[in-house]
N, C-alpha and C positions, 0 to 999 in steps of 0.2 A: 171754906177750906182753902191754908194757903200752899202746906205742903204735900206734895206726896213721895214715896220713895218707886223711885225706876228699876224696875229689875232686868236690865236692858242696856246695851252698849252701844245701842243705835240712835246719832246725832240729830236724825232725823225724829225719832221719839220725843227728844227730850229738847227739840227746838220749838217743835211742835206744843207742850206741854207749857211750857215758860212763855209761846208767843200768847197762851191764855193768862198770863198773870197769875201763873203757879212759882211757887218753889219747889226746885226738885234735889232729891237725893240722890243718886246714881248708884246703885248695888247690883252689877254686870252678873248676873251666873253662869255658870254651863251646867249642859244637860244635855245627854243624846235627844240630836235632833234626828236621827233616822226612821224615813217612813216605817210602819208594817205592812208586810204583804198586803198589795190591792185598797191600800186605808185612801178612802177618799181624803179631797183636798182640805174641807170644811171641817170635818173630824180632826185630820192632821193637825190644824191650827188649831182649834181645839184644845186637844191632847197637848200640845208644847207649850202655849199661854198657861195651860194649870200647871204643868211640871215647874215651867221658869219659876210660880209664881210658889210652889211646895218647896222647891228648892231656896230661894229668898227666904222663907219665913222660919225655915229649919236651920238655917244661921245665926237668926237671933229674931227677938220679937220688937216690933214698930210699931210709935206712938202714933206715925201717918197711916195715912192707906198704903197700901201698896200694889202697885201695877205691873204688871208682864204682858207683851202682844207677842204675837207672832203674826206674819205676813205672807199669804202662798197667792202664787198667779196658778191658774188653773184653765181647762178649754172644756166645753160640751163633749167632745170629741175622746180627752181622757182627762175623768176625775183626779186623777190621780195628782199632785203637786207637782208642777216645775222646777222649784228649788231654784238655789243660786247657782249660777254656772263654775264649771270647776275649772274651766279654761277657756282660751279665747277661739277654742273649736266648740265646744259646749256652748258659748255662748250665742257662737254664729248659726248654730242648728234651734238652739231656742229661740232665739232672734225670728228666727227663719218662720218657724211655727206660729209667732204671730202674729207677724208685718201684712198686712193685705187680708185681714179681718178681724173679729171680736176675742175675747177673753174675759178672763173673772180675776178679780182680787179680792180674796176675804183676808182679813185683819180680825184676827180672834182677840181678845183681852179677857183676862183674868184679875179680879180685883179684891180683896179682903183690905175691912176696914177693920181696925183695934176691936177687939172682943168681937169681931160680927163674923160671919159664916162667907166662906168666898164665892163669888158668882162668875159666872163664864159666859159670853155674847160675843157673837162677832156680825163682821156688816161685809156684805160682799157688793162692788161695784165691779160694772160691765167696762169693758175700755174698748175702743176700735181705735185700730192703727193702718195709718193710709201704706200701701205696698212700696217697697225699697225694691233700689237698681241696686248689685252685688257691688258696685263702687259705694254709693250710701251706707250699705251697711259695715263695708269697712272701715269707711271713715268714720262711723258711731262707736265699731267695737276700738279703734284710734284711740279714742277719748278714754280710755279703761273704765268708764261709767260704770259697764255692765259685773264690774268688780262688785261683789258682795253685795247685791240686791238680786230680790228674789223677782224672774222672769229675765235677768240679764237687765233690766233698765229703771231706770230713773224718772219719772214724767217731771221733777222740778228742775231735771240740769236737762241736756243736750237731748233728751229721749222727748222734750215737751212739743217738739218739732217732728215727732213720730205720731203723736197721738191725735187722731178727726175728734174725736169725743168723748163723751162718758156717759155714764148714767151711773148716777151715785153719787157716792164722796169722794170727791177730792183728795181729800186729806187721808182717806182709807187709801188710796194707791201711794200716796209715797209713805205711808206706816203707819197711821194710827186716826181713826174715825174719828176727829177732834169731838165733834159736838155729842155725838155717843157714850164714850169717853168720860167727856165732862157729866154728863145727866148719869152715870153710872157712881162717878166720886161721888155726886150731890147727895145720890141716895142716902148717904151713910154719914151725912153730916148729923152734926146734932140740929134739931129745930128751934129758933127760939121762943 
């Protein structure tokens, strides 16, 4: 398979995608992304990966597969999504919530191939981030990283110097479970 189409406006999706030696098509939707009352994180992603990918395919039909992620940081503490911060005090209280311990990042994907039935999976990776002095973390919110990603940051720009570890993928924390992903298109190749 060499193309797929993105239902997705996120550069990091589709850098991601093409660093595998795909062609991609770019077909952005929208769609209410608002939680439901008390909806865990994991469901959340979920639920928006199918929508993006209902709403893509009700604009017309594709000869590639077509993909939609969605991406939520989440804590033990509360299920519930973090979401993107909606300013640079949102960000600094998100921030705050995770600097100086663990977290989750699930990356849900939704994917239907040409005549096939769509399937829904996501991968959640652990992250630990070493504790910030209240000057650190100004000078990170400085950087406007925490602009439009969800948990306020970034682990492949200025945020990679926040993070001790992981457990997981990689590539789930800045938006999309590459090798996941891939073994998900594969399925619905034809075989020769």
């Amino acid at each position: 398979m060499t193309t797929v189409v993105l239902a997705s406006r996120s550069p990091r999706r589709l850098e991601l995608l093409r660093s595998a030696g795909l062609r991609v098509q770019v077909h952005p939707v929208d769609c209410d992304e608002s939680p439901e009352p008390h909806e865990p994180a994991v469901g959340y992603a979920r639920r928006i990966a199918s929508t993006k990918l209902a709403t893509a395919l009700t604009d017309t039909s594709w000869p590639h597969p077509a993909l939609a992620a969605d991406t939520v940081v989440w804590s033990e503490t509360t299920a519930a999504p973090l979401g993107k911060p909606r300013d640079r005090q949102h960000a600094r209280q998100v921030l705050q919530a995770l600097v100086g311990g663990d977290h989750f990042v699930t990356t849900a994907w939704a994917v239907m191939h040409p005549h096939g039935a769509p399937t829904v999976d996501h991968e959640t990776t652990r992250v630990w981030m070493r504790p910030l002095s209240h000057d650190e973390l100004e000078r990170y919110l400085d950087t406007d990283e925490w602009r439009d990603k969800a948990g306020g940051y970034g682990i492949q720009g200025h945020a990679a110097g926040l993070v001790t570890r992981i457990e997981g993928s990689y590539t789930n924390v800045v938006g999309l479970p590459l090798a996941q992903v891939l073994q998900a298109l594969a399925r619905g190749e034809p075989q020769p």
